[in-house]
Structures are given as structure tokens and as C-alpha cells.
C-alpha positions as CSV (number, residue, x, y, z in Angstrom):
1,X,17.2,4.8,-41.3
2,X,17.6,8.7,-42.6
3,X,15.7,11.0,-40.5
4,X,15.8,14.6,-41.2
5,X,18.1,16.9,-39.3
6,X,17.8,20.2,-38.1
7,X,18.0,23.5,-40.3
8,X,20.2,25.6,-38.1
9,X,19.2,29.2,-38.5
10,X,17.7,29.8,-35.1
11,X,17.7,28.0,-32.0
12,X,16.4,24.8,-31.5
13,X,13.3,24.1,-29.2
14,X,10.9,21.4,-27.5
15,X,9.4,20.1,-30.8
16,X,12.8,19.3,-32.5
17,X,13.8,17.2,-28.8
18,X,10.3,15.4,-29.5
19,X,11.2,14.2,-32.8
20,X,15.0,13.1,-32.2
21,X,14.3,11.4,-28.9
22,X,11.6,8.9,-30.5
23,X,13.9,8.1,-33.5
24,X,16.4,7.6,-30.8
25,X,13.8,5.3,-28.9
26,X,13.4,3.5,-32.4
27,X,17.3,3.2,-33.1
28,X,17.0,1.6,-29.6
29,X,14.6,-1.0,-30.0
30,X,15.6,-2.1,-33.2
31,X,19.0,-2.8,-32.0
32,X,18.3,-4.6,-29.0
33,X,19.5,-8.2,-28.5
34,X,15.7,-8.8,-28.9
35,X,15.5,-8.1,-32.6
36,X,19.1,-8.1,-33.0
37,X,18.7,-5.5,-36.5
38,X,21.9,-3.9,-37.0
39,X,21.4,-0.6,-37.4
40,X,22.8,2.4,-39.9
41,X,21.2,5.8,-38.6
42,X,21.4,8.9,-41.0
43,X,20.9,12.1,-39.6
44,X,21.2,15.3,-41.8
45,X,22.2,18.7,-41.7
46,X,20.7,21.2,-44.2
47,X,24.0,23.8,-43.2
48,X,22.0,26.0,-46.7
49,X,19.2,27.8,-46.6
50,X,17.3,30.9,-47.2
51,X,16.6,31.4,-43.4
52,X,20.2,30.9,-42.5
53,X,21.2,33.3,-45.0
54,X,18.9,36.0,-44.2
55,X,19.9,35.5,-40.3
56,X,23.5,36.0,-41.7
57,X,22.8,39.0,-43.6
58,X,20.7,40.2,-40.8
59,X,23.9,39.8,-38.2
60,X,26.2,40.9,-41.1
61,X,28.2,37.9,-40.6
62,X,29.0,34.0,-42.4
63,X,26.6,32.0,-43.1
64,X,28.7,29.0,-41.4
65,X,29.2,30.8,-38.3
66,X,25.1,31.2,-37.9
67,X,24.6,27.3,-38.5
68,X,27.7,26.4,-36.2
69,X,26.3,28.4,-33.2
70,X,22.9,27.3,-33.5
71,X,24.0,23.4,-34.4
72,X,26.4,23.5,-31.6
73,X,24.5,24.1,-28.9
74,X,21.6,21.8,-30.5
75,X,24.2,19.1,-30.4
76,X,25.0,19.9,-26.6
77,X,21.3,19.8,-26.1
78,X,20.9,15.9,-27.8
79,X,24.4,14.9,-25.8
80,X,21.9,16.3,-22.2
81,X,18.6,14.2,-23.2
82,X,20.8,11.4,-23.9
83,X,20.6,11.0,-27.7
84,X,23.2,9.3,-29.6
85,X,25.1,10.2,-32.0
86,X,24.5,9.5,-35.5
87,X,26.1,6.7,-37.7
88,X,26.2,9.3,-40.9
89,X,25.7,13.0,-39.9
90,X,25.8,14.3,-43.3
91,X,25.9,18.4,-44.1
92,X,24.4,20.0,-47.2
93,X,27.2,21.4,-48.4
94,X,30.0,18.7,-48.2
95,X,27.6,16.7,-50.8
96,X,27.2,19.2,-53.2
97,X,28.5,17.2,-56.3
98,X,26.0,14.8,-55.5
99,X,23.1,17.3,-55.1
100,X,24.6,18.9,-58.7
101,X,24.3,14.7,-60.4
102,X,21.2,14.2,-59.2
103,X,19.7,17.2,-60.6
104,X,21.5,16.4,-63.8
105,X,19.9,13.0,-64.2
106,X,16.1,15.0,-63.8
107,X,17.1,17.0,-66.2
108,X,18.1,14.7,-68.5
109,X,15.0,12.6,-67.8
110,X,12.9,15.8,-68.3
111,X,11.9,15.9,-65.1
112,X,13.4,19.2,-64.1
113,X,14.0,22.7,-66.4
114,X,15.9,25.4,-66.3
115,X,14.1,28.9,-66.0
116,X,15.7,31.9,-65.4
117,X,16.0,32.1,-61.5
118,X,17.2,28.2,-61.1
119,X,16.4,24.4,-62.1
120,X,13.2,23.8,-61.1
121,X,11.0,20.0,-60.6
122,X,8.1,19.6,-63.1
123,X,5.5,18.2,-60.7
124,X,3.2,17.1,-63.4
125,X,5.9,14.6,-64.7
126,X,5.5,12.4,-62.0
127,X,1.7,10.5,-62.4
128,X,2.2,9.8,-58.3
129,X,2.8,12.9,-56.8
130,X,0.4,13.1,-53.7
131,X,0.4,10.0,-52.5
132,X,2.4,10.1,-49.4
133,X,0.5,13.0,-47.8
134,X,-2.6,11.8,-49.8
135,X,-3.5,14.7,-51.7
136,X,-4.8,15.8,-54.7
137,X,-2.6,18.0,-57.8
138,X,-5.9,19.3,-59.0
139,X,-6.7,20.5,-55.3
140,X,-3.4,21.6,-54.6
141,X,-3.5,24.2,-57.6
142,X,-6.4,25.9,-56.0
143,X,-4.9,28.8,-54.4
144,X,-1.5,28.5,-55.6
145,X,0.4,30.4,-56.9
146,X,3.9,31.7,-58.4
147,X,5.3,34.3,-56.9
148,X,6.8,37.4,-58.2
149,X,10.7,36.6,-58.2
150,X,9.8,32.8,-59.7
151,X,10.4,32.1,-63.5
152,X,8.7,28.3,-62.9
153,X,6.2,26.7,-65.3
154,X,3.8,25.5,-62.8
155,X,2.6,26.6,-59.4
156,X,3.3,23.4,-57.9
157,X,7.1,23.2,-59.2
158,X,9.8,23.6,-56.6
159,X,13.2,24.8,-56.7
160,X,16.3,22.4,-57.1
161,X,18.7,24.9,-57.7
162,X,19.1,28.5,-56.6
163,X,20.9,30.7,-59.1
164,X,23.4,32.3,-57.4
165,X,22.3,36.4,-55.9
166,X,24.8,38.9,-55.0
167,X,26.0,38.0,-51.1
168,X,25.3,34.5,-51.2
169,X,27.2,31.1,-50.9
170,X,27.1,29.9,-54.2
171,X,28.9,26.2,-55.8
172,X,29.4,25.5,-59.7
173,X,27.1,23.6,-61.6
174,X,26.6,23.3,-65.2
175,X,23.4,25.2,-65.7
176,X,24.9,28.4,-63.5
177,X,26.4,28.7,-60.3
178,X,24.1,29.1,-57.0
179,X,23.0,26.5,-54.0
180,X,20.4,23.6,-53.8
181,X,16.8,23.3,-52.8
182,X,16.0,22.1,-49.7
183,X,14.1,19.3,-51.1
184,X,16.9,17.7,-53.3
185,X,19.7,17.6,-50.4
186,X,17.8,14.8,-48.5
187,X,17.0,12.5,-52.1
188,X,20.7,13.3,-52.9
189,X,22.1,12.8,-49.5
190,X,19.8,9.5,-48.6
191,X,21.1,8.0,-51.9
192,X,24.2,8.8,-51.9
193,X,25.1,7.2,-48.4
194,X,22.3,4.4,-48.0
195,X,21.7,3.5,-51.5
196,X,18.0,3.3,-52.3
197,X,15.3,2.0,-51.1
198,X,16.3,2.0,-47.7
199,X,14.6,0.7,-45.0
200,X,13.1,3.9,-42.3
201,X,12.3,7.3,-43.6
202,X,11.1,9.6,-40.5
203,X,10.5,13.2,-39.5
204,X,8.5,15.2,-38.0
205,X,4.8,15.9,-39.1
206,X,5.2,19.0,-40.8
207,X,7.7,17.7,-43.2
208,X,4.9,15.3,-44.5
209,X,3.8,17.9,-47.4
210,X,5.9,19.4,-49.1
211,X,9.1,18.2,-48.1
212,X,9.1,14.3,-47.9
213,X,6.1,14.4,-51.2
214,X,8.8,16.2,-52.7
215,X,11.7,13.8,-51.9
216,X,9.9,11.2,-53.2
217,X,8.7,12.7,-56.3
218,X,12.7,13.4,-57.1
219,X,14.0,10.0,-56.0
220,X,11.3,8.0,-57.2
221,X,11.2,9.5,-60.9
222,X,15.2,8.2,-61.0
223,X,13.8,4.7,-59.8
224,X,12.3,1.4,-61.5
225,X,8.4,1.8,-61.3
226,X,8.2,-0.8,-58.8
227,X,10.1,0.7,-56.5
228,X,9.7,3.2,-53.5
229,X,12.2,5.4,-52.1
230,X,11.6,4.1,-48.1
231,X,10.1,1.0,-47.5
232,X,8.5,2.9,-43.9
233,X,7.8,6.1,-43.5
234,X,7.7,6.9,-39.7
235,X,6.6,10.9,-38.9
236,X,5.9,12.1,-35.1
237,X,3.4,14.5,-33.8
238,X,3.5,18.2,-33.4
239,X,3.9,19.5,-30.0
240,X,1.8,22.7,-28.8
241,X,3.9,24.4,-25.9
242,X,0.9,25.7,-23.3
243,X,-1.9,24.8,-25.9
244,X,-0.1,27.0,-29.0
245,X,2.0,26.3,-31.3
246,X,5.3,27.4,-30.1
247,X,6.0,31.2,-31.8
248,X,8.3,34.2,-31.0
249,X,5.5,36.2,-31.7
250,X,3.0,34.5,-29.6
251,X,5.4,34.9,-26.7
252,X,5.5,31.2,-25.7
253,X,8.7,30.3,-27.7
254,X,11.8,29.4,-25.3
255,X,14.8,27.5,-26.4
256,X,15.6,24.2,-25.9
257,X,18.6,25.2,-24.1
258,X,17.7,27.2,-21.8
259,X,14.3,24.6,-21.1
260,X,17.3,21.6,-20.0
261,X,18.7,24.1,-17.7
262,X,15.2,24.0,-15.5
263,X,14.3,20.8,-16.1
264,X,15.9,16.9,-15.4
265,X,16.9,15.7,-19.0
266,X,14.9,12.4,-18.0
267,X,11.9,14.0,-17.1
268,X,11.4,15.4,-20.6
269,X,12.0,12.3,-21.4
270,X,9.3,10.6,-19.7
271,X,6.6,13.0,-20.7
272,X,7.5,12.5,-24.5
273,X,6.9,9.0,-23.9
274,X,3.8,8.9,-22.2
275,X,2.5,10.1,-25.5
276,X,2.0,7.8,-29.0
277,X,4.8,9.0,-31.6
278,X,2.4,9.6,-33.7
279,X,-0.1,12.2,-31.7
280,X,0.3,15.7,-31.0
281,X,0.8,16.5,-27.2
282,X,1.2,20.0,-25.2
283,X,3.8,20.7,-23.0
284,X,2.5,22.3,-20.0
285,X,5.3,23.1,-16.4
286,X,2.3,20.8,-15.0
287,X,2.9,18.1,-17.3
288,X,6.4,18.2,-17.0
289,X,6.1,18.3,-13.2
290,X,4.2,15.2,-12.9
291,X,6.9,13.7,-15.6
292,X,9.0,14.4,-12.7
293,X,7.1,12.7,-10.2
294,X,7.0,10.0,-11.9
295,X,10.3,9.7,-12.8
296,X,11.1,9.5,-8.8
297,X,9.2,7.0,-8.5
298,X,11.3,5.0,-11.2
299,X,14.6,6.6,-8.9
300,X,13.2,4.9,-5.7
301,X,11.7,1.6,-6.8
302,X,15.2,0.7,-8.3
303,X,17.4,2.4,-5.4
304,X,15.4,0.4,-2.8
305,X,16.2,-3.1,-4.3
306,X,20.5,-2.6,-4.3
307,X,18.9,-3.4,-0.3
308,X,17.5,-6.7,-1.2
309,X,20.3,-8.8,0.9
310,X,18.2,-12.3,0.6
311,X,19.7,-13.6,4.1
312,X,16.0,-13.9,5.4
313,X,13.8,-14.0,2.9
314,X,10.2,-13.9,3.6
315,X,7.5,-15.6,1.5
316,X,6.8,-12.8,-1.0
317,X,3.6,-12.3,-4.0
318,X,6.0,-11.4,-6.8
319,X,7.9,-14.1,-8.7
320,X,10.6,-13.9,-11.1
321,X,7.5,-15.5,-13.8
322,X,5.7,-12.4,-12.7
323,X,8.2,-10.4,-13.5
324,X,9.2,-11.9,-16.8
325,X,5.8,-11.5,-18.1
326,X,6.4,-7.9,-16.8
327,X,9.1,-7.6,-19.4
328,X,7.1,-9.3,-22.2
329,X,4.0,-6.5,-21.5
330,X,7.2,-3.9,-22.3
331,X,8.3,-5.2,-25.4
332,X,4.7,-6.6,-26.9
333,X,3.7,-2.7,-26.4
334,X,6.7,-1.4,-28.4
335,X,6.1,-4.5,-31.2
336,X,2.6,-2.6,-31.0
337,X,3.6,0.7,-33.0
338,X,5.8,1.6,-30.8
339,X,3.6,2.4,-28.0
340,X,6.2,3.6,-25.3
341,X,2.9,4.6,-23.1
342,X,2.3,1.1,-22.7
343,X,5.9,0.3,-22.3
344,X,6.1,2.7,-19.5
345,X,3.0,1.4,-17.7
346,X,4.9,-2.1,-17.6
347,X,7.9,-0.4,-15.6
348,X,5.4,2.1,-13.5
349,X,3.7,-1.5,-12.9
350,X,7.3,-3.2,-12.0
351,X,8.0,-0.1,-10.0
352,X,5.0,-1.1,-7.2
353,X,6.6,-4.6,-7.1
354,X,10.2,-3.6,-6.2
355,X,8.4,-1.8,-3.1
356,X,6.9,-5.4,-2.5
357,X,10.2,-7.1,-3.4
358,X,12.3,-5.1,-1.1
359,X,10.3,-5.6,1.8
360,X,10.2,-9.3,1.7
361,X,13.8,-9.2,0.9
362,X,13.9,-12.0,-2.1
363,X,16.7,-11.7,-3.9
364,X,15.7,-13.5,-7.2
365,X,12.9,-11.3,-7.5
366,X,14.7,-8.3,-6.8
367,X,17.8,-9.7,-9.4
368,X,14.5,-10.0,-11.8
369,X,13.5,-6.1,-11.3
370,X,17.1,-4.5,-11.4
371,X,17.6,-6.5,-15.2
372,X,13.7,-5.3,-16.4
373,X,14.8,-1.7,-15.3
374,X,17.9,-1.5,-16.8
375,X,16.7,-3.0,-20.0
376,X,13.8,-1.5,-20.4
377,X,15.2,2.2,-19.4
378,X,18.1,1.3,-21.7
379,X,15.7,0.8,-24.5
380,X,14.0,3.8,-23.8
381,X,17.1,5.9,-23.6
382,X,16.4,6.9,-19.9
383,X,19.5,4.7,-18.5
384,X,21.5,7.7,-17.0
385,X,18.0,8.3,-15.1
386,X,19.3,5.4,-12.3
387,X,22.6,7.8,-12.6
388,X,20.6,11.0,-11.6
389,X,22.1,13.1,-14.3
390,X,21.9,16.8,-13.1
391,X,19.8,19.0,-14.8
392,X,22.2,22.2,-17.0
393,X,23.7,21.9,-19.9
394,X,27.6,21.5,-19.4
395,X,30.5,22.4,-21.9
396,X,32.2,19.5,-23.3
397,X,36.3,19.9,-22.1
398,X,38.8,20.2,-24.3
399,X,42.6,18.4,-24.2
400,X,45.7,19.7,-24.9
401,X,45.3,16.9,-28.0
402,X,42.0,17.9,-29.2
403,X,43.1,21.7,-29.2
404,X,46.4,20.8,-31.6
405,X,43.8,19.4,-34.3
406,X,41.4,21.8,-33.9
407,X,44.4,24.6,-34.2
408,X,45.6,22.4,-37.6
409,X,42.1,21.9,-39.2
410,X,41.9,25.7,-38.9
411,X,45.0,26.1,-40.7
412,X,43.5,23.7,-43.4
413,X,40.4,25.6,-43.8
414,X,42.4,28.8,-44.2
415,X,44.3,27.4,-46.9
416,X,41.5,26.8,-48.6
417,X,39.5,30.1,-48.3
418,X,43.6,31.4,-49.8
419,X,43.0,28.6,-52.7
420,X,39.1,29.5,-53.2
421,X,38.3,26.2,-52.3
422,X,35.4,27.4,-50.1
423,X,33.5,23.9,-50.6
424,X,36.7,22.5,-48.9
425,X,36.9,25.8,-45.9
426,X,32.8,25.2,-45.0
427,X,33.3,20.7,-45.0
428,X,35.9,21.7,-42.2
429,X,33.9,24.4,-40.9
430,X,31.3,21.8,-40.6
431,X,33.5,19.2,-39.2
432,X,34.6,21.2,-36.6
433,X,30.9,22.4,-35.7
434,X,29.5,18.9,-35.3
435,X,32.3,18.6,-32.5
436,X,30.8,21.9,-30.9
437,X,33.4,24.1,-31.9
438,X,32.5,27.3,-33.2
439,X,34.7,29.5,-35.4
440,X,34.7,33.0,-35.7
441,X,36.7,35.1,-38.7
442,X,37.7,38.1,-37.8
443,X,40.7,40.7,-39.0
444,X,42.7,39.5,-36.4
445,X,42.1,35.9,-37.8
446,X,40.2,32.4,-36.7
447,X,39.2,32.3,-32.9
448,X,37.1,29.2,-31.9
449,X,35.3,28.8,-29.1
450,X,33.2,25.4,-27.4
451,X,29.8,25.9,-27.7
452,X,30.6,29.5,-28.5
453,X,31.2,30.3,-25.0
């Protein structure tokens, strides 16, 4: 599976936690004992981009310490909802000589050019472009357009290489130095470390048109005809926050962060799930009230069967069959599209019964219940909910061991910067920020902070 990542150039929200948790639900399923697939998960990080730069320029500070602040805290945010890690967590920039052959092999296939501002994709070479999002070149030209600071031959042509602009991160390449496209990391990236095709190719909605068309269009031209680059693509809905999209400017835009520090981690959850993947949904304090609710009832039904004792057990209406068939309604509705809705009903459903179970104190029954909850909440990622996790976001600690490598890696990366190897100084940058450690250079030297705290 590779799943597109965050762009860390601002803080990470509610529609971001929507996307990640069902690819996390996904990752579950797949690797249950049930289906028994064994599962490589590729989650990237596009640590280059124009937004990230001009956030940088705006602060008048690094580039790398705007995407480790942001990405840190998003990563502290995944660790609260209960998301695990990735297999492969690959960044942009540590893949840049892949990104560089890549574009090398397009333009040797004269698929790509070289203009004056960059190395650019020539749409029109590839008869299939469209097809994912199911639109139409002809239609797409209506209304496009080039815009002032492009030197591309087509409207529809997109950038796979940035010539390099005074104040900007910039890598060698034969055509000129500069940075990549956002489009070309993921077809680089994805083929570099899974080899193509692969098997799952998700995001959210949004990246539909242009970004996963144009993935295709540059993977697929460097494939046999009869090949795709995914074999599934998997893309979830768009969530409105109180019936808008979320915007700063609207005034209904609040962080992710600071949203886990109101709410139970397992509650948002559970109101992501009572929603198809695949359909938008509005977050409301309502709906995430009654998500809460809900969730109690989850919280009860399994605290009152640890009770169950079995010495006098009365003649009950719930058998371990009716249970078992219980736990086949939960996994027929995730074989169904993954309809987590119709999972959940199954456990709301096997909820009631542990109220019946407990009172008539049979202990097979009960025995049944406690597995269904813990393997169906396990699947769903919403185990620690029979923990009650608190709600806040808490900073990782750090041992006297971790602090000694963090202290040498920074020592590494500042040999590097000395050397010019800045490709080497941003992978450990990187590393380091993946772990939640944030660096700041200043004239007194490197300071790091967890979480930037």
C-alpha cells in the first residue's frame, strides 16, 4: 500500500485524521488472522514544497524547521488516535536521486522537456490521461491556462522540476539545479521502494485530479502498456467541519491538535466510522457528542462482563452461536467495501447482549463477547478504547540514551552543512523529525526540542 502523506507547511486538521485513520482501518483488516495478507504500508512525506517555502520565507527561517514543527506535532497527533506507524515513511528529499532518474527516463522517452523555468510533463504524450478521475483533455483545456512565470508548451503540462530561485533549497540535476514537482516524488518514491504495480494506492479525494492523474500519467508512460501503476485505487471523502469546508478565512479552521485536547481520541474515532470511506461527512460538537455516547456504551457493555462469575448461571437468550454470527455480520460488512458503519452496528448490537449476558451470569457467553470486542475494536483501531485513553495530547519522554543519539546525529548533520552536503544535513533533519524532535539553528548553534515544546 502507498498512501499519500502529509505536506507539512501548516498545521494539520480533522480532514487529514479522516483519511489516515481509514487506511489505518484498512492496514487492520487486511492483516488480520482472517485474511492473513501481510502487509507493507508506505506513507510519504513531501518535506518540499512551494507552500512550505513561502511559510519559511514568510517566518524568515529553514525550510526544514517549518516541516519538522508542523510534522511533529502531526505525528504526536496519529500516536493519540491510535494510528500506527508506517512500514516505509519516506521524505521527498532523502529520494532525490531517484526523483532526478525518473525524470531522466521521461525525458529520454520524450515524455517530458525542458523549458526555461524547469522540466516539465507533456500531457498530450500519454493517449490515457483522464482516466482515473474520468475526464476529458479536450474539456480540461477549456479555461486553462499558462500562467505568467511558466515557459510550458501546453496548458495542461505540469512541473517535474523546479529550476532553482534565489532563497530556495535547490539539489543537482543534469538539466539545472532546483527541486521536484509534487507530482513526480510519489511515482519516484512508490517505485523506488514497492516496485511497480503495487497492490493499494489511496488518498484522500482531492488528490484524485490532478495529483494521483498525474502520478499515473508519469509512472505508467515508464510501464509495459498492459500495465497499471496500482492495481486499487482507494480515496476517502472530504469532510465539511460545521457544514463548510474547513478555512482560516471562513473562521471554522481549528487544528487537529488542539481538537484531541477537547475530545476522547476514540470518539473521533467512532464518528469517522459511522460514515462509508468513501462519502463526505460534517463534523459537528453534536456529532461528536453523540460519538461519545456511544462510545460509553462500548466502555460499559465490556466493563460489565469482567463480572460474569458463571457460579450460578441462569438460563440466558444469548448463545455463543448467537454471538459468532455476531462476529461474522462484523467482518461480512468490512468484506462489503469496507463498510465500518455496518461493522459498528454488529458491536452496538453485541453491546445490548453483554447487558443480557451479564445479568444471567453465563460465562461462555460472556467469554464469547469479551473476544468479539476485542477483535473487532482491534480491527478497528479503537482497542485502547477498553483502556480509556485520556483525552490531550502528551510529549513523548526522552532517555538519557535517546538524548546521546539525538546529541550525535546533530553533530552528523553539522558536518554536513560544513561539507555542503545539505541532502545529507535535511535526511537527518528529517530523521530526527519523524521521531518528534525539532531542531532549531541558531548563532549560538543546534537546540532541539520534543514536539517543539
Amino acid at each position: 500500500m502507498y498512501v499519500c502523506g502529509l505536506t507539512p507547511s501548516a498545521e494539520a486538521h480533522l480532514g487529514h485524521a479522516r483519511s489516515f485513520l481509514f487506511f489505518d482501518v484498512l492496514r487492520r483488516y487486511l492483516e488480520h488472522p482472517r485474511n492473513d495478507y501481510r502487509v507493507t504500508y508506505v506513507q510519504n512525506v513531501t518535506d518540499i514544497d512551494d507552500r512550505a517555502i513561502a511559510a519559511a520565507q514568510a517566518e524568515h527561517t529553514d525550510v526544514m524547521d517549518v516541516v519538522g514543527r508542523y510534522y511533529t506535532v502531526f505525528k504526536r497527533a496519529m500516536h493519540v488516535l491510535g494510528v500506527r506507524e508506517p512500514d516505509i515513511e519516506p521524505h521527498a528529499t532523502q529520494h532525490i536521486d531517484a526523483i532526478v532518474s525518473m525524470i531522466a527516463e521521461l525525458l529520454a522517452t520524450e515524455h517530458a522537456y525542458t523549458s526555461d523555468d524547469g522540466v516539465y510533463y507533456a500531457v498530450k504524450s500519454f493517449p490515457r490521461y483522464g482516466a482515473l478521475s474520468h475526464r476529458n483533455v479536450d474539456e480540461l483545456l477549456v479555461g486553462a491556462r499558462i500562467a505568467e512565470n511558466e515557459s510550458k508548451r501546453d496548458p495542461l503540462d505540469f512541473a517535474l522540476w523546479k529550476f532553482a530561485k534565489p532563497g530556495e533549497p535547490f539539489w543537482p540535476a543534469p538539466w539545472g539545479a532546483g527541486r521536484p514537482g509534487w507530482h513526480i516524488e510519489c511515482s519516484a518514491m512508490s517505485r523506488e521502494l514497492l516496485g511497480v504495480p503495487f497492490d493499494v494506492h489511496g488518498g484522500g479525494f482531492d488528490l484524485v485530479f490532478p495529483h494521483h492523474e498525474n502520478e499515473i500519467a508519469q509512472s505508467e508512460a515508464l510501464m509495459p502498456s498492459d500495465q497499471h501503476l496500482a492495481r486499487y485505487w482507494l480515496h476517502g471523502g472530504l469532510l465539511n467541519f460545521d457544514g463548510r469546508k474547513m478555512s482560516k478565512s471562513l473562521g471554522n479552521f481549528e487544528p487537529l491538535s488542539a481538537i484531541l485536547e477537547r475530545h476522547d481520541p476514540m470518539a473521533i474515532r467512532l464518528l469517522f466510522l459511522q460514515t462509508g470511506y468513501r462519502k463526505p461527512m460534517n463534523f459537528t460538537e453534536d456529532a461528536i457528542a453523540g460519538a461519545t455516547t456511544g462510545l460509553e456504551r462500548l466502555r460499559k457493555a465490556y466493563d460489565a462482563l469482567s463480572g460474569v462469575t458463571g457460579e450460578v448461571p441462569l438460563d440466558g437468550e444469548e448463545t455463543v452461536d448467537d454471538i459468532e454470527h455476531m462476529a461474522e455480520r462484523f467482518f461480512a460488512a468490512l468484506d462489503d467495501d469496507m463498510n465500518t458503519a455496518g461493522a459498528l452496528g454488529a458491536l452496538f448490537d453485541a453491546a445490548a447482549a453483554a447487558q443480557r449476558v451479564a445479568t444471567e451470569n453465563d460465562p461462555d457467553a460472556a467469554g464469547a463477547l469479551r473476544r468479539l470486542f476485542e477483535d473487532g475494536l482491534g480491527v478497528l483501531g479503537m482497542g485502547p478504547a477498553l483502556e480509556r485513553v485520556p483525552v490531550g495530547v502528551a510529549a513523548p519522554a526522552v532517555d538519557a540514551a535517546t538524548v546521546a543519539r539525538i546529541e550525535r546525529m546533530i553533530d552528523e548533520r553539522n558536518a554536513a552543512r560544513k561539507a555542503r552536503d545539505f541532502a545529507r544535513a535535511d535526511s537527518l533533519r528529517n530523521a530526527l523529525a519523524a521521531e518528534g524532535i525539532v531542531l532549531k539553528d541558531g548563532k549560538d548553534g543546534t537546540t532541539w526540542t520534543v514536539g517543539g515544546a
